[in-house]
C-alpha positions, 0 to 999 in steps of 0.5 A: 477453520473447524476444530474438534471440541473433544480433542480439545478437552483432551489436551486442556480438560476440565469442567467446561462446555462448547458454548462455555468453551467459545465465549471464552476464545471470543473474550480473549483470543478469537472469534469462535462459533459453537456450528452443532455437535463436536465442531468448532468454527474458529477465526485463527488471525493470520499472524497466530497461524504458526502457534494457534492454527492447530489443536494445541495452539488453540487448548493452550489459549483455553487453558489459560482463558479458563484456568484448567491444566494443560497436557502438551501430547507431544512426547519430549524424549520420544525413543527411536526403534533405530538410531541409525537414518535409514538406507536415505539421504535429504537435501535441500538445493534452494535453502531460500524456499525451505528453511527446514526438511525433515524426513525419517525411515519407518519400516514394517509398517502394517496398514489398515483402518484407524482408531475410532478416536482418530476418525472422529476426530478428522471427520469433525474438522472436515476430513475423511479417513483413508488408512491408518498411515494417512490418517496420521499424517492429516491429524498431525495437521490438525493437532500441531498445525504442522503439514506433512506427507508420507511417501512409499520408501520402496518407491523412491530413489536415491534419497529425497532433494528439495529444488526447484522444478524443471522447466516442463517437468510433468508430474500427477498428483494423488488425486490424478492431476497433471501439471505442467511445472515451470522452474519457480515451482518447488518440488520434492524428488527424488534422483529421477522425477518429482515426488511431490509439490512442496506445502502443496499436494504428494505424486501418485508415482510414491503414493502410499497404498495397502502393500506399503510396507516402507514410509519416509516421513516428511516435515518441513517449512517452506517459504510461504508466499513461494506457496502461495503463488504456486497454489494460486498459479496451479489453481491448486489449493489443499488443506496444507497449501493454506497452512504454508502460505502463512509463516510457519515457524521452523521448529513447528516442523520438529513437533510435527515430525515427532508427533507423527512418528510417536503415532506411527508407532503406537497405530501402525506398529512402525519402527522408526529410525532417527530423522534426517534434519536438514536445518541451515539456518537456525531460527534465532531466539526473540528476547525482549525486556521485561519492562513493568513499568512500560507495560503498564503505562502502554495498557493504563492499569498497574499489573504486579511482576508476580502477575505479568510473569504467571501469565506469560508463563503460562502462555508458554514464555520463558521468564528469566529476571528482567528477560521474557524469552519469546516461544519459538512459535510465537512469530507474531510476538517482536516487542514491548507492545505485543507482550502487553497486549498478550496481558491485556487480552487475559486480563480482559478488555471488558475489565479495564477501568474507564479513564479520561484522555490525559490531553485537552481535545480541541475544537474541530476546525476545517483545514483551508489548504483541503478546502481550497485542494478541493474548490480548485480540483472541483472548478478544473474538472467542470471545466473538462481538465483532468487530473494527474498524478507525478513522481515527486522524484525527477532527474536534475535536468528537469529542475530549474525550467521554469520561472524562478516565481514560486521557487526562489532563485537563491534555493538549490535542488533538494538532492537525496543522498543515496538516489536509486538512479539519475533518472530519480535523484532530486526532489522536483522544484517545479510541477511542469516537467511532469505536466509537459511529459503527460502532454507529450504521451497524450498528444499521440493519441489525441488532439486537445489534451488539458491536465492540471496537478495539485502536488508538493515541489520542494527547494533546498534553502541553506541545508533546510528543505522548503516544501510548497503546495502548488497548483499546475495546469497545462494544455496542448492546444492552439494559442492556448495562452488566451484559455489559460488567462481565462482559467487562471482568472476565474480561479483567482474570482472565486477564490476571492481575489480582487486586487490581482494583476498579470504582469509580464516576464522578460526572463522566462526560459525553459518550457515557456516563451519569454515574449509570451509569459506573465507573473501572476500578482496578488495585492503586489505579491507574486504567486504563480506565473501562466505563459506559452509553451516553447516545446509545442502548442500550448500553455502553463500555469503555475501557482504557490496554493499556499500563497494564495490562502494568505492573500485571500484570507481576508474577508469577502465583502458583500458587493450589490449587483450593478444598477445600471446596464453596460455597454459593450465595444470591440477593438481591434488591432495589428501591432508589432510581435514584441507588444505585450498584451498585458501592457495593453490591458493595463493602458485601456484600463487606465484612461478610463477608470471610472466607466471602463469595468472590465478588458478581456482579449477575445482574439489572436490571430497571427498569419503570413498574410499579416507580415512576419512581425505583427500579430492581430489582437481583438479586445472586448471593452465593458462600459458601466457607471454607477449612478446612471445608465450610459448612453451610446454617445457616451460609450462611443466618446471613451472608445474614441480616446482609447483607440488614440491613445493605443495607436500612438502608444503602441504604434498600432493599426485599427483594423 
């Protein structure tokens, strides 16, 4: 934002240059830059638009940074050439959109060129002078940070009304644009038509030209994000578009409109009438405590009452006892902590003694649970699954339909207090409602869907609300429940985990098929649970991740690479529907324990032509010794023992 440094001086004068001028407003307020000549190019935080987005605000901030007087140009008991309003009225139809509308009568108003002073000044900040009148309205701008706009009073009738738009209703700027409004678009108007965009642009139809010899003033504050959209949505955006869609205080509207008037008079010989102030709800008085010692202790260095008191006086705070009355501009001021700051930042942060931290700093660690996120998300994304992300809110139908592994049984549903709707009125205690949905969305539009979520679940136990990181993985698949073993084993190998087992589930309900679900064990302590879908074609799994950090907390252990080769047989069998696969893993594993060093299930297959209740399953069985290499015979032998033993125990066919 560009700023007059001559203007400036006037209202902060003193013995200082421009680069003087700028080093200081770098120091203390903000980043400032000396661009060549009069100009200013100053970095006005958007929070300080209210107070410092203008002349004043900017020579109050050099008074006090540079320790020179400062002159408010504002005449506080300006006197009118009319008590009376004027021959109008205003009102205000959306008081949500305008806070406050000022709009005063001038008349025997001569227009012409302006001052050099007032040229000089508009053309540093970038703007050219047009007449007298409107010169007025754009270096009120500047000084005082409030927009305005003067319309030709002749051409108005019936008064001024801020409302909203009609849906349709055209109107041409001064600029010759047409727009087409809609009812979300705030306008000023009179009894027949717009007048002007509010905060936005004036209409040509009351512009103010050479003849005018009548003027109705206006100030006032509007909504700013109102102002904003409407720039945006009309691709318009002026000078007082900018100043609008930030929170302009409502008593800025008063400055400006005094100012304007006091300058009507002086530079355009108008008589000025007493404004019209439609205010209905007054902005309230911020008043914060004066807490020294709270003070000090938020900066670290020991500020006197006398000292505190002189700067934020001179900041324009009124000091009463223990009080600090906030400005009215000063929006950005709301506790303890921003009176301190406006302290420190005179004071000089440069100034400040170093201090060491009054707490010990500990050693950097790794945090496992991050660790074992990221090895987990790493491995399921290799292997083609995609991650997603659900509401943690879910309806109460959703909770208990799955196992009851990484949920206890004893725990309720952690229900909120005040739920927005049914549909979000519990916290989820398990991840697979969400993950069932996503594979339900995805299957329209596509014929393989693998998902996994890495998410909270939460459990009410006694009043206290458990809170759990658990690993969900599904896929919509067919006899997903072979690829889903596979995952969940690979996971568990690296991790680390050796001394793991899936056992089978006799009560599984909900989402998963009992005579098709195992419970994940480790060293004996169940941590999740993996089975197939009952409400499509696939599978989940489920595991506590917090769990698993205890189990394989331990540490690994280095084992050599295998001597010897293995030898690798095939085994395959018809068995009854109701035969559970882990069952058979276990039994294979235990008649051979020194020679057998891994089963795997490599094929289900399931058809009419097997007969309703059998089910073909295909078992890989890997052969290796530790102190020899295996001979066929050998392999053969062990094969020969765990077909026998398979057939009588299962009642099994070899096929």
């Amino acid at each position: 934002m560009k700023f007059s440094f001559s203007l400036i001086k006037k209202i902060a004068p003193g013995k200082y240059t421009p680069d003087q001028l700028a080093e200081k407003l770098n120091l203390h307020s903000f980043e400032t830059a000396v661009i060549g000549g009069d100009v200013l190019e100053i970095s006005v935080t958007p929070n300080r638009f209210s107070d410092a987005s203008s002349h004043i605000g900017i020579a109050r901030e050099a008074a006090v940074a540079l320790g020179v007087n400062f002159n408010d140009p504002i005449d506080a008991n300006l006197k009118f050439s009319h008590k009376d309003q004027g021959v109008f009225r205003a009102n205000i139809k959306n008081s949500h959109l305008c806070r406050r509308y000022l709009a005063a009568y001038a008349d025997n108003v001569r227009i012409g060129p302006s001052p050099s002073w007032l040229k000089d000044s508009l053309e540093s900040c970038g703007l050219r002078s047009i007449n007298n009148v409107v010169d007025v309205m754009n270096f009120v701008m500047i000084e005082t940070g409030q927009p305005l706009h003067a319309f030709d009073a002749d051409k108005v009738k019936g008064g001024l009304v801020v409302r909203n738009a009609k849906k349709g209703e055209l109107i041409e700027t001064i600029d010759n644009q047409r727009f087409n409004l809609d009812d979300e678009v705030l306008v000023i108007a009179d009894a027949d038509k717009p007048l002007a965009i509010a905060g936005i642009k004036g209409g040509k139809s009351s512009e103010v030209s050479n003849s005018t010899k009548r003027l109705l003033v206006e100030s006032a504050s509007f909504e700013s994000s109102n102002i904003y959209t409407t720039s945006r949505r009309l691709g318009l955006r002026t000078d007082a578009s900018v100043r609008f869609s930030h929170p302009l205080s409502p008593e800025l509207a008063a400055r400006g409109m005094k100012r304007a008037l006091m300058l009507l008079r002086d530079l355009a010989g108008a008589e000025i009438h007493q404004p019209v102030d439609v205010y209905p709800k007054k902005q309230s008085r911020e008043i914060l405590p004066l807490d020294l010692k709270k003070i000090n202790s938020l900066i670290g260095v020991e500020f006197r009452q006398a000292e505190v008191v002189s700067l934020l006086q001179k900041l324009g705070f009124s000091v009463k006892g223990k009080k600090v009355e906030v400005p009215l501009l000063r929006n950005d001021v709301q506790n303890i902590e921003d009176l301190a700051e406006e302290i420190v930042r005179f004071k000089g942060l440069e100034h400040l003694p170093s201090k060491a931290p009054h707490i010990s700093l500990g050693v950097a660690s790794e945090e496992d649970i991050i660790l074992l996120k990221d090895q987990v998300r790493n491995f399921l994304t290799s292997a083609g699954y995609s991650e997603v992300y659900n509401y943690s809110l879910v309806a109460e139908t959703d909770c208990n339909r799955s196992p009851a592994i990484i949920r206890s049984r004893e725990s309720k549903v952690a229900r909120l207090e005040n739920p927005m709707s049914a549909q979000l009125a519990v916290l989820r205690d398990s991840l697979a409602s969400g993950l069932v949905k996503n594979l339900k969305n995805n299957r329209r539009f596509f014929d393989q869907v693998r998902i996994f979520e890495i998410g909270n679940i939460f459990q009410d136990k006694g009043g206290k609300i458990e809170e759990k990181t658990v690993l969900g993985v599904s896929l919509a698949v067919k006899d997903g429940i072979l690829e889903m073993k596979g995952i969940a084993e690979m996971i568990l190998a690296r991790l680390g985990a050796t001394d793991y087992s899936l056992m089978p589930i006799d009560n599984a309900d909900g989402y998963i098929k009992p005579v098709e679900a195992l419970r994940i064990e480790l060293s004996g302590v169940p941590v999740g649970y993996l089975g197939s879908l009952s409400v499509m074609p696939g599978a989940i799994m489920e595991m506590d991740l917090g769990a698993l950090i205890l189990e394989t907390r331990e540490e690994k252990e280095f084992v050599p690479l295998a001597k010897y080769p293995a030898i690798t047989r095939d085994m395959s069998i018809l068995v009854n529907q109701d035969v559970r696969v882990g069952n058979i893993l276990n039994t294979i594993q235990q008649v051979s324990v020194k020679l057998v060093e891994d089963v795997d299930l490599i094929d289900w297959y399931q058809d009419e032509k097997l007969g309703d209740n059998k089910k073909s399953l295909t078992f890989r069985v890997v052969f290796r010794a530790e102190d020899r290499t295996l001979t066929d015979a050998e392999a053969d032998r062990e094969m020969a023992i765990i077909n026998q033993v398979v057939t009588e125990k299962f009642d099994a066919d070899l096929r």
